[in-house]
DRENTORTOR-977427 format. One record per residue (C-alpha): residue in three letters; x, y, z; residue number from 1. Coordinates in Angstrom, 3 decimals, decimal comma. Layout:
("ala" (X Y Z) NUM)
...
END
This chain:
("unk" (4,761 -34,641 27,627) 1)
("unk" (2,544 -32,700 30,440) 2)
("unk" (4,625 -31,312 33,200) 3)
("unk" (2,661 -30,322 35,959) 4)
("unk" (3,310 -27,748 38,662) 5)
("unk" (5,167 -30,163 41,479) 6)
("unk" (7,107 -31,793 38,749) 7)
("unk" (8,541 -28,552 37,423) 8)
("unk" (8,818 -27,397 41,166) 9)
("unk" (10,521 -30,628 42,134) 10)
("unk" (13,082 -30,417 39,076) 11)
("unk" (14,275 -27,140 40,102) 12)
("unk" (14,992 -28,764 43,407) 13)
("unk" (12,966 -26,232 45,637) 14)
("unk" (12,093 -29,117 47,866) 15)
("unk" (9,820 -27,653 50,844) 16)
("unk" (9,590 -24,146 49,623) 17)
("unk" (8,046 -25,703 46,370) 18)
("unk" (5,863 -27,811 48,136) 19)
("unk" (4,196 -24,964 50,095) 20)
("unk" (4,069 -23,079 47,384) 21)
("unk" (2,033 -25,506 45,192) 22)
("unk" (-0,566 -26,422 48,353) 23)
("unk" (-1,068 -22,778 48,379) 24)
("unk" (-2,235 -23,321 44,486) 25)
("unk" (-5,548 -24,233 43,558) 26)
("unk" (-6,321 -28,138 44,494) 27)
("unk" (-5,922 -30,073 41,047) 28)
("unk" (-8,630 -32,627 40,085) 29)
("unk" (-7,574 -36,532 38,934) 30)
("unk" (-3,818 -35,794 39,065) 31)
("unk" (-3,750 -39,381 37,383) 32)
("unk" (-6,031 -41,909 36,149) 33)
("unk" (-8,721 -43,516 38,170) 34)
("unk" (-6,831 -46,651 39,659) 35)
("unk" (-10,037 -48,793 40,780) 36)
("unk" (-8,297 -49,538 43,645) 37)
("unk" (-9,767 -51,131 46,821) 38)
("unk" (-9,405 -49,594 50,364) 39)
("unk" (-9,331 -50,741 53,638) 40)
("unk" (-8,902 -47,880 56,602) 41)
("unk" (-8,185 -49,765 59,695) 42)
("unk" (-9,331 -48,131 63,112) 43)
("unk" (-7,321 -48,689 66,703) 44)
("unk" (-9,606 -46,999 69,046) 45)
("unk" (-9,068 -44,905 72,116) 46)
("unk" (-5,702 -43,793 71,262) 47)
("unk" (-2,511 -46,237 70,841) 48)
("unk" (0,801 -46,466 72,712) 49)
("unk" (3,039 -45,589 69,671) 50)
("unk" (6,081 -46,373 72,086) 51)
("unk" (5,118 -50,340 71,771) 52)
("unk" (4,114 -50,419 67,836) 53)
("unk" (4,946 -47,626 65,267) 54)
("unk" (6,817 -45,339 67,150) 55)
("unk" (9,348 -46,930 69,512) 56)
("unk" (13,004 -46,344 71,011) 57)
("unk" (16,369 -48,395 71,702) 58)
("unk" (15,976 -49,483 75,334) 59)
("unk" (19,334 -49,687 75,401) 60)
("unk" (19,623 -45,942 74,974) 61)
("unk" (16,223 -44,885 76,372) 62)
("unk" (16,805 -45,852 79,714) 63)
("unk" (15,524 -45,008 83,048) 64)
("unk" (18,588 -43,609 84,359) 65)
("unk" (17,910 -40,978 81,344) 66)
("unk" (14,339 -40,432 81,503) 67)
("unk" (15,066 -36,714 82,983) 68)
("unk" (17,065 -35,962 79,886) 69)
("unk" (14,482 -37,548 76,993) 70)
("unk" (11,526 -37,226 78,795) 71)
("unk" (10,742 -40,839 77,763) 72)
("unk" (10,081 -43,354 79,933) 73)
("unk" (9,584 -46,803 77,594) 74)
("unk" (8,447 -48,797 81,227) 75)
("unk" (8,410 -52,203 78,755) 76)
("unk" (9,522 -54,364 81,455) 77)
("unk" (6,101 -53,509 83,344) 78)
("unk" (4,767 -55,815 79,867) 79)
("unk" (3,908 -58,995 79,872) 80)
("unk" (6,512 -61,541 79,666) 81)
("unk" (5,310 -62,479 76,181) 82)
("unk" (6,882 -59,475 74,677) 83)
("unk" (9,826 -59,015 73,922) 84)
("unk" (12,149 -55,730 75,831) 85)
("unk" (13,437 -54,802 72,338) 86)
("unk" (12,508 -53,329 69,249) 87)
("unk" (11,753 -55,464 66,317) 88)
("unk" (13,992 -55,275 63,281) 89)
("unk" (13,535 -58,066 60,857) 90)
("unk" (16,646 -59,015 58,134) 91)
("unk" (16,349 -56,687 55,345) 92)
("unk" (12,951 -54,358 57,123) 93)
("unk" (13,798 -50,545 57,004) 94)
("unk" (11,881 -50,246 59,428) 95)
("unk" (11,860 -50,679 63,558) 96)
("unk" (8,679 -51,963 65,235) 97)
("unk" (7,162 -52,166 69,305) 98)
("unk" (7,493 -54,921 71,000) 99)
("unk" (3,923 -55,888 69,984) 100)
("unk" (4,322 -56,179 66,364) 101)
("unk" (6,087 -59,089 66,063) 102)
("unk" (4,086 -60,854 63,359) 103)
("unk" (2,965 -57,740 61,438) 104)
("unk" (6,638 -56,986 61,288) 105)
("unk" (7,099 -59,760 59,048) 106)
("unk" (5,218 -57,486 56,045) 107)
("unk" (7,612 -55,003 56,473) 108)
("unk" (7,936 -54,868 52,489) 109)
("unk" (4,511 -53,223 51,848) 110)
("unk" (4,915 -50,872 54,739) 111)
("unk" (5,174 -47,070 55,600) 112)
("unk" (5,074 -45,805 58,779) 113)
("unk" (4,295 -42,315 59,338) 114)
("unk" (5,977 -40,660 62,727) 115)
("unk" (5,760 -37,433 63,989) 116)
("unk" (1,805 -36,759 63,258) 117)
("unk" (0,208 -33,130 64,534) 118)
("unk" (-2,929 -34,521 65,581) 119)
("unk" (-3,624 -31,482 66,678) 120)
("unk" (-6,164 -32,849 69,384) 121)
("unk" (-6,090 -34,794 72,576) 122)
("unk" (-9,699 -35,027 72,079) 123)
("unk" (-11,015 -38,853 71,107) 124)
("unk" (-13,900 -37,530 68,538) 125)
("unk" (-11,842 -34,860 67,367) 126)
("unk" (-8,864 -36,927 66,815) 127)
("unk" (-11,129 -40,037 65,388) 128)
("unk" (-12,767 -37,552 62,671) 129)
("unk" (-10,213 -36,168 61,783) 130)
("unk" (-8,376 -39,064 60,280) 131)
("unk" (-11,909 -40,526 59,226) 132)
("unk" (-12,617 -37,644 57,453) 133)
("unk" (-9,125 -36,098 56,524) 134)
("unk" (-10,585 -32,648 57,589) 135)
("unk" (-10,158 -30,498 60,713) 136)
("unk" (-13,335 -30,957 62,725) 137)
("unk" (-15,804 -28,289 63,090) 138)
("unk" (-16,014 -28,168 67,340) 139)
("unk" (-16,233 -32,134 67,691) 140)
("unk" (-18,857 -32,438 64,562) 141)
("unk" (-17,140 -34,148 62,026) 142)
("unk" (-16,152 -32,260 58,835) 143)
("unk" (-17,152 -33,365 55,021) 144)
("unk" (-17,599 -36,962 53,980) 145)
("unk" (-15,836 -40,441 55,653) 146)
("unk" (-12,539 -40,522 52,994) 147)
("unk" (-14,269 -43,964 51,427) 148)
("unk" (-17,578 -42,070 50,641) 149)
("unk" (-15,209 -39,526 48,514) 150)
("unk" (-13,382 -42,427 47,054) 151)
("unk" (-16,397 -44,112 45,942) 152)
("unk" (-18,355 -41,306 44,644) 153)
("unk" (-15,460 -40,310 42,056) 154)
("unk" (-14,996 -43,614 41,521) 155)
("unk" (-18,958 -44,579 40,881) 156)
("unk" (-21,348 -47,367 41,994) 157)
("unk" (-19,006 -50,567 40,654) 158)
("unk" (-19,551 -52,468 43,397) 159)
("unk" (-22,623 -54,187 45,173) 160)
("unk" (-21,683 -52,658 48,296) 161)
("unk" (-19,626 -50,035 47,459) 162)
("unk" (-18,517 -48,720 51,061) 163)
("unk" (-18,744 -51,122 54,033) 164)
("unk" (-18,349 -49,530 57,164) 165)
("unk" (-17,988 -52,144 60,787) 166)
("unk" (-18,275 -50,251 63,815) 167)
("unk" (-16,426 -47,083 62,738) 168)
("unk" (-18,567 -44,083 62,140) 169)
("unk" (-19,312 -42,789 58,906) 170)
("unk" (-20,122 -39,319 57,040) 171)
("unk" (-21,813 -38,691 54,042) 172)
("unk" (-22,116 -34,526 53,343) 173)
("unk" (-23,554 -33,639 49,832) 174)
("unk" (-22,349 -37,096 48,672) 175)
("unk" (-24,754 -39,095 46,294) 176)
("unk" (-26,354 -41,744 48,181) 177)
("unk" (-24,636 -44,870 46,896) 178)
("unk" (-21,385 -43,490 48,564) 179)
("unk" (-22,733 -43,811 52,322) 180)
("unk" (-21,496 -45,962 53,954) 181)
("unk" (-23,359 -49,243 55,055) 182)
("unk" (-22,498 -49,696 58,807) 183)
("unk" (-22,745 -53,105 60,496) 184)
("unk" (-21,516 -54,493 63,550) 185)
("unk" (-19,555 -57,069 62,519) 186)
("unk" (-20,114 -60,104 60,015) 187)
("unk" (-23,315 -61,435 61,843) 188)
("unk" (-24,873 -58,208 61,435) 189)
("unk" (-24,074 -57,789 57,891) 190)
("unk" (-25,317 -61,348 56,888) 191)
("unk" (-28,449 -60,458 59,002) 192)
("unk" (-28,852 -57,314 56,633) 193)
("unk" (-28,339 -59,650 53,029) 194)
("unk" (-30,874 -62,340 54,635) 195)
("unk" (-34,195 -62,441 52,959) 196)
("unk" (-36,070 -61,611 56,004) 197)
("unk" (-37,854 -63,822 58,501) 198)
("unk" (-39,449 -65,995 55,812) 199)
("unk" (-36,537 -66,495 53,858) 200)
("unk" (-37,342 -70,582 52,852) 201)
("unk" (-40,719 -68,939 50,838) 202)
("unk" (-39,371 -65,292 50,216) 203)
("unk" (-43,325 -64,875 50,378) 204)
("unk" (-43,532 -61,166 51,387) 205)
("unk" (-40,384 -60,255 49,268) 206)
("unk" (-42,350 -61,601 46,091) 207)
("unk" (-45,903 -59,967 46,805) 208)
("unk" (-43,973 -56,552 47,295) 209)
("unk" (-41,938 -56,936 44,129) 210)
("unk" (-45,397 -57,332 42,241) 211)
("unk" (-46,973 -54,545 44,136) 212)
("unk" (-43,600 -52,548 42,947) 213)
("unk" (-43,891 -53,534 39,295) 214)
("unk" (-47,860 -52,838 39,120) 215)
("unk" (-47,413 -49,854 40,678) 216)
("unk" (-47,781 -46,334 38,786) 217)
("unk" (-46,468 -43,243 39,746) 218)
("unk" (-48,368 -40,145 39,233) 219)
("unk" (-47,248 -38,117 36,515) 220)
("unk" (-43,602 -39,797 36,711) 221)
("unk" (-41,904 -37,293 34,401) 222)
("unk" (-43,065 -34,362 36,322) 223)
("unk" (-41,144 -36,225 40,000) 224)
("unk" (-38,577 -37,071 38,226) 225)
("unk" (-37,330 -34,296 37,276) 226)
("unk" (-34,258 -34,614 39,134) 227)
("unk" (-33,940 -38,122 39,011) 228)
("unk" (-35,168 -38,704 42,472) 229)
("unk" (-37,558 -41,985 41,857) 230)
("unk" (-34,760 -43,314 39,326) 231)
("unk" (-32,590 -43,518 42,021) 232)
("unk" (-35,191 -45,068 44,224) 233)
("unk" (-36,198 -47,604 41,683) 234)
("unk" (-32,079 -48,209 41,007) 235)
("unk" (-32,031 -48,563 44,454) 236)
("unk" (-34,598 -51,083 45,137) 237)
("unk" (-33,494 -53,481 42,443) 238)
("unk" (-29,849 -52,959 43,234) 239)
("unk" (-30,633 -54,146 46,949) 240)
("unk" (-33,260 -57,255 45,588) 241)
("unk" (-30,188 -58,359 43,406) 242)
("unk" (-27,777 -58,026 45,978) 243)
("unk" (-30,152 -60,259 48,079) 244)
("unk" (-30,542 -62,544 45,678) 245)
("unk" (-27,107 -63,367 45,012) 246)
("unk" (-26,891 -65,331 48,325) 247)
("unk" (-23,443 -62,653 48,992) 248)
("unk" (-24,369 -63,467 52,163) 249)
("unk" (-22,549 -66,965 52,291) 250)
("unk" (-19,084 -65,333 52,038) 251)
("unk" (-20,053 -63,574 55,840) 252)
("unk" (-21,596 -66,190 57,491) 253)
("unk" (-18,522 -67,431 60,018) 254)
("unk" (-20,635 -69,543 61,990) 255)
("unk" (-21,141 -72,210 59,080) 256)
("unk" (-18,590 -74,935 59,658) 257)
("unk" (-20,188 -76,350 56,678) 258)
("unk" (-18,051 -74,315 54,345) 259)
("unk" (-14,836 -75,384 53,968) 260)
("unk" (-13,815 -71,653 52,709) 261)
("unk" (-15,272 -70,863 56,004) 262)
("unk" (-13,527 -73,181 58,308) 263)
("unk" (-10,497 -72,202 56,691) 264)
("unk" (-11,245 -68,589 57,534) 265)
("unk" (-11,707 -69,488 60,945) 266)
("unk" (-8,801 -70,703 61,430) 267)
("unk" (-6,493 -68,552 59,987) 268)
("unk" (-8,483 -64,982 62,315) 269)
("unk" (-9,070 -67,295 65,167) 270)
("unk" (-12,608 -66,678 65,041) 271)
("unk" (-14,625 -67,591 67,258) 272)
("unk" (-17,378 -65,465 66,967) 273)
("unk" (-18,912 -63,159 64,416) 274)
("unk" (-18,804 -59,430 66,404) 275)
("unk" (-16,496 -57,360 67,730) 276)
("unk" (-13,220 -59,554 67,502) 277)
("unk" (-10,195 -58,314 65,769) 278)
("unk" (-10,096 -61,181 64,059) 279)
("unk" (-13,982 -61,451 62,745) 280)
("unk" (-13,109 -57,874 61,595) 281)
("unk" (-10,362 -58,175 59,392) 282)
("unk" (-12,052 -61,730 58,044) 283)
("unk" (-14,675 -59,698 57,078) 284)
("unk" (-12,391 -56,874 55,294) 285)
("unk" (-10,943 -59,464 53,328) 286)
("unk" (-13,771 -61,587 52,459) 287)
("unk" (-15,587 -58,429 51,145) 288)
("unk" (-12,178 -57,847 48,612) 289)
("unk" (-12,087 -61,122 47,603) 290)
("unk" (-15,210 -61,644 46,597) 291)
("unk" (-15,671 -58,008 45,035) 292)
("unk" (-18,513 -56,880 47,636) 293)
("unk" (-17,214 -53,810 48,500) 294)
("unk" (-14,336 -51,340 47,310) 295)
("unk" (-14,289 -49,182 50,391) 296)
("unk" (-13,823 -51,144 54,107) 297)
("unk" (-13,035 -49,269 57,073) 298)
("unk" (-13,163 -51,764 60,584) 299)
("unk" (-12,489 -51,299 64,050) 300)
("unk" (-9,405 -53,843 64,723) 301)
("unk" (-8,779 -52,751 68,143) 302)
("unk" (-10,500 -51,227 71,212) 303)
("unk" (-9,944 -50,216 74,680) 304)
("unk" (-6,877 -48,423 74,282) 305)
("unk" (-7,909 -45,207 76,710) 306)
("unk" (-5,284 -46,561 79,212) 307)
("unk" (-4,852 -43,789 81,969) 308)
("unk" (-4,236 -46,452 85,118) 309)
("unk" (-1,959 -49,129 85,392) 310)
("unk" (-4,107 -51,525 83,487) 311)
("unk" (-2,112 -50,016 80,484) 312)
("unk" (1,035 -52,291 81,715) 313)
("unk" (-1,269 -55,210 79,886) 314)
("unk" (-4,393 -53,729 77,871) 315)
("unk" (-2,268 -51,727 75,866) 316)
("unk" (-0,199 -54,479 74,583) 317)
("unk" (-2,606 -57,176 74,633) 318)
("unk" (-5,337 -55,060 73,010) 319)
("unk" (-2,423 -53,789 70,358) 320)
("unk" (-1,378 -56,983 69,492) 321)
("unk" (-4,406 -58,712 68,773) 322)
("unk" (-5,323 -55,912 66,243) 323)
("unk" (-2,005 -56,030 64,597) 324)
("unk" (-2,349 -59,749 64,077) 325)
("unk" (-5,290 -59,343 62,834) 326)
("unk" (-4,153 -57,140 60,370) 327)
("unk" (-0,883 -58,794 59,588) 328)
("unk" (-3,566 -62,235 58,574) 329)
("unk" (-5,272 -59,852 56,123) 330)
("unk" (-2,134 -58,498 54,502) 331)
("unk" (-0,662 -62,524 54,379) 332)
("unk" (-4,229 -62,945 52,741) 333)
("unk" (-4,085 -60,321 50,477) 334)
("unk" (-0,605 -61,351 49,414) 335)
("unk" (-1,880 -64,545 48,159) 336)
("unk" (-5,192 -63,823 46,837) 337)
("unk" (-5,022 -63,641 42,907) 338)
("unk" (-6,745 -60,288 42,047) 339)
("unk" (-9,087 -60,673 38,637) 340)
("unk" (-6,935 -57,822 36,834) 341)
("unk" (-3,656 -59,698 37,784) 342)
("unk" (-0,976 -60,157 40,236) 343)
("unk" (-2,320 -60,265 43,907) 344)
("unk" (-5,005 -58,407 45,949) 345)
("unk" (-2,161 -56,550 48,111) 346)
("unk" (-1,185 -54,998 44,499) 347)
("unk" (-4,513 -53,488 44,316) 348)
("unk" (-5,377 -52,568 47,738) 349)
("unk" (-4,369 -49,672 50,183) 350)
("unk" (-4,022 -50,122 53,880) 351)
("unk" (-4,706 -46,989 56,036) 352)
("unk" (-3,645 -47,722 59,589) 353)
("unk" (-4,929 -44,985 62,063) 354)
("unk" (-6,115 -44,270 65,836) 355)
("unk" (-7,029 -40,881 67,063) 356)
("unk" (-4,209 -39,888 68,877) 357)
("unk" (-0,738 -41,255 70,428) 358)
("unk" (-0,332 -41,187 74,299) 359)
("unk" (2,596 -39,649 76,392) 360)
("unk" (6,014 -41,036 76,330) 361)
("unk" (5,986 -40,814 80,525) 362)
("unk" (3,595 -42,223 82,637) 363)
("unk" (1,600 -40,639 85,118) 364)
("unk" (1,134 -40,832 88,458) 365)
("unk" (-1,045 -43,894 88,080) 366)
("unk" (1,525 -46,152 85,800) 367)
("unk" (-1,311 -44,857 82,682) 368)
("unk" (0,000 -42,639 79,900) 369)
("unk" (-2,586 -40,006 78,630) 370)
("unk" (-3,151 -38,225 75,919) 371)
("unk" (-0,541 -36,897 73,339) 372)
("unk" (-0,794 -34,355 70,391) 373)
("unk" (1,264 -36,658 68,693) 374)
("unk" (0,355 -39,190 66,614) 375)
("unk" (1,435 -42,135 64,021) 376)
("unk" (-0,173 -43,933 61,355) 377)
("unk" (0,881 -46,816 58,629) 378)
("unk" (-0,186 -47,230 55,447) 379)
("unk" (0,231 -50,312 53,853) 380)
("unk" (0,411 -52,006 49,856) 381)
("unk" (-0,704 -50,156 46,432) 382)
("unk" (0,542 -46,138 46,160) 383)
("unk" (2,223 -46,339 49,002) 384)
("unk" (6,417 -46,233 49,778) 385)
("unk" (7,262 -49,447 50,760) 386)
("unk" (9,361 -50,540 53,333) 387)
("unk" (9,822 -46,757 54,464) 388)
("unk" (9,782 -44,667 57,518) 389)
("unk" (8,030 -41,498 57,099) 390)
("unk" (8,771 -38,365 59,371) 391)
("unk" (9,506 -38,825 63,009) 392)
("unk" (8,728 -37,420 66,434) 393)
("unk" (11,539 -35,920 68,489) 394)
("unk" (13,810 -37,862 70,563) 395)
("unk" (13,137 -35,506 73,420) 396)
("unk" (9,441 -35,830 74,687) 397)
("unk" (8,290 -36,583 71,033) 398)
("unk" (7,265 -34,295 69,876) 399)
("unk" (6,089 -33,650 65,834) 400)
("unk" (9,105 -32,899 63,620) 401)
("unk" (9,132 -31,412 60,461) 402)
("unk" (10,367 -33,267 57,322) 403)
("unk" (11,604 -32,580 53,645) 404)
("unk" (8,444 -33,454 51,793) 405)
("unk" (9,996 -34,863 48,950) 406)
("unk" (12,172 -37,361 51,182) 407)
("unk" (10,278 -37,690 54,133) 408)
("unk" (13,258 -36,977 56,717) 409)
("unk" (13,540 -34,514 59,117) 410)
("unk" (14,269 -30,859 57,995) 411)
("unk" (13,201 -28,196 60,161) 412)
("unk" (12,703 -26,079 57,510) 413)
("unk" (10,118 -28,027 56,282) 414)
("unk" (6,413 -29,112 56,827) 415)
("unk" (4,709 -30,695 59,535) 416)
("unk" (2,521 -33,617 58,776) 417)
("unk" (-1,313 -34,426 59,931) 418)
("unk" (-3,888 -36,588 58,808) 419)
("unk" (-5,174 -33,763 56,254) 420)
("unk" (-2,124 -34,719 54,187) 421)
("unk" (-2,066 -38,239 54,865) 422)
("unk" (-5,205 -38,742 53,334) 423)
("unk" (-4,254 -36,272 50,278) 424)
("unk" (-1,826 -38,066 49,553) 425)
("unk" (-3,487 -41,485 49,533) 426)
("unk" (-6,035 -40,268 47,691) 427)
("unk" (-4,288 -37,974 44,869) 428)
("unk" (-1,884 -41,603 44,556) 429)
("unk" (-4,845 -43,316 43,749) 430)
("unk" (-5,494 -40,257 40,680) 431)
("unk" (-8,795 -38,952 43,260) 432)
("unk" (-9,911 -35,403 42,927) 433)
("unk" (-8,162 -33,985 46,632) 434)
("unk" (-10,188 -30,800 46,040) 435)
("unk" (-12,679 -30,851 49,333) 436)
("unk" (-9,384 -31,937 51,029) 437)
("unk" (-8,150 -28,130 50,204) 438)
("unk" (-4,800 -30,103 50,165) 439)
("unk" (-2,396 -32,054 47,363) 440)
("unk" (-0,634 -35,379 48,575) 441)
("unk" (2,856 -35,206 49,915) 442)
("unk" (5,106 -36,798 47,380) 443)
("unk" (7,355 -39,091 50,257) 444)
("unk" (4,132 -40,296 51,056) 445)
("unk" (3,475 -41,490 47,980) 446)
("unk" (5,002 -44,482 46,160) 447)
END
């Protein structure tokens, strides 16, 4: 049997000492086999209210008459009165959601929620490239590849679209070219890129430049290819035609009441259009699983979360909730959907859950919360603990604490988290090379 080094650490029951000591080890490479998993990283942009979703207190001991003591002011009767003053607890969850997570509370058993982040940032590019990226930012210029474009280059071209990418940004830095990202604006705009042009009903101008293509000779191919530049052009080419071809398309056209599959979709998101709902977005995440289009998916589910003013009282909880039902559709989804190598999609697919930043547990001056260096995130279905909490953030002022790395509880003896281990660790579970990470996973955040 092959020990490695955080197994023999972990046996001698070092805990955090051994922990440090093997990050400050060389990174290894494929700590496990290649899982062929799929990945969806979710994006809540402009920084979420943790206090209403991942992160939230008893108001029946976080009260105002305390607020000098915890420095946390929870304000949830300035919500809406369609949600709920308490946390949400369901029989048997681990776990303690906001107020506006009731229906993606109901997945509790292929959850982990990570409290307690360093972000490290209260700046929204920093903060957003970061997590995209899993590596400190360079100034506000994003560091190394997005975290699919690694996946998929260890993993190889398998799919047809191997890393779809809907209006979150994207980095490809020394990456082969099939890893970039494709980046759409929603469903319409990726069946608008898999159309056959303006004369699709002839496919006239596709055909006369496919026979220009194949009578065509290069000059003195062996000398320019060399490095396998055209190859990878002609791969390219005919990759794309075929991908065309296939009429893919269909599965991402959410206007066609036509299609029964369709309707159905629309129905279950609420879709009723193909852009920038929360909705559309996770349809589109899950259509591109199902149907084996893409093995990388990162989406925007929710926006307009920079809530300094009072208009946090209902955009952050509104705004919030219709991304977490969005998401909880798309885990129900996955739950059900028979994958090809067996059991069901959610057994093959990891959920990162992420926004740039967390905002401050007291308001301001104008009923808004800013900015806060501390974060959450949740990851959700294959290598991941399930039904977990993960860290946590101080019950004065929350701030990050530092937890045991093997359990995941608070120690303050041991490490901090951030996104740089977050995404080692849901890489190295999926057996990925965590190298350019200059990090290992942390084995509580691993399941």
């Amino acid at each position: 049997m092959t020990i490695d080094r955080r197994f023999f650490l972990k046996s001698l029951g070092l805990s955090a000492g051994a922990f440090m000591l093997d990050s400050a080890l060389p990174r290894r490479a494929n700590a496990a086999a290649l899982t062929n998993r799929s990945y969806v990283f979710a994006y809540f942009s402009g920084g979420w209210d943790t206090l209403l979703s991942l992160d939230p207190r008893d108001p029946n001991v976080f009260t105002d008459a305390r607020v000098g003591a915890t420095k946390i002011e929870l304000a949830w009767d300035l919500l809406p009165a369609a949600y709920p003053r308490t946390m949400i607890q369901p029989s048997g969850s681990n776990i303690n959601f906001g107020p506006v997570m009731q229906n993606m509370s109901a997945h509790y058993d292929q959850i982990a929620v990570v409290r307690g982040l360093n972000m490290n940032t209260v700046t929204h590019d920093v903060g957003r490239r970061y997590f995209i990226t899993g590596m400190t930012p360079r100034g506000v210029r994003a560091a190394g590849s997005s975290v699919g474009t690694r996946i998929v280059t260890q993993q190889g071209d398998l799919k047809p679209l191997p890393h779809l990418v809907s209006r979150v940004e994207s980095y490809n830095e020394g990456d082969p070219t099939y890893s970039t990202g494709l980046a759409v604006n929603g469903a319409g705009d990726l069946v608008t890129s898999l159309q056959d042009g303006r004369d699709a009903p002839t496919g006239a101008t596709r055909t006369r430049l496919d026979a220009y293509r194949a009578a065509h000779a290069d000059c003195d191919p062996s000398a320019l290819d060399k490095k396998g530049f055209l190859t990878l052009i002609r791969s390219t080419q005919t990759k794309a035609r075929d991908l065309v071809a296939s009429g893919v398309a269909r599965h991402f056209q959410f206007t066609n009441l036509a299609d029964p599959e369709i309707v159905a979709l629309r129905t279950r998101y609420g879709i009723t259009n193909t852009a920038t709902t929360s909705g559309s977005q996770a349809a589109l995440a899950f259509q591109a699983l199902k149907h084996g289009v893409a093995q990388c998916v990162s989406i925007e589910l929710a926006n307009q979360l920079d809530t300094h003013d009072a208009q946090w009282a209902t955009e952050q909880p509104d705004n919030q909730a219709e991304g977490w039902n969005a998401l909880a559709q798309l885990v129900a989804d996955l739950k059900a959907e028979p994958h090809p190598d067996g059991g069901t999609h959610i057994e093959h697919t990891t959920i990162v859950v992420f926004s740039e930043f967390g905002r401050t547990p007291m308001l301001n001056t104008r009923n808004g919360r800013d900015h806060s260096l501390t974060g959450a995130c949740m990851l959700i279905g294959a290598g991941v603990p399930k039904n977990k909490v993960i860290g946590a953030s101080s019950d004065v002022a929350m701030n990050p604490r530092k937890i045991n790395p093997l359990t995941g509880v608070p120690d303050d003896t041991g490490i901090e988290l951030n996104p740089n281990l977050v995404i080692a660790s849901v890489m190295e579970s999926g057996g990925y090379d965590t190298f350019r990470l200059r990090n290992n996973g942390v084995p509580c955040l691993m399941g």
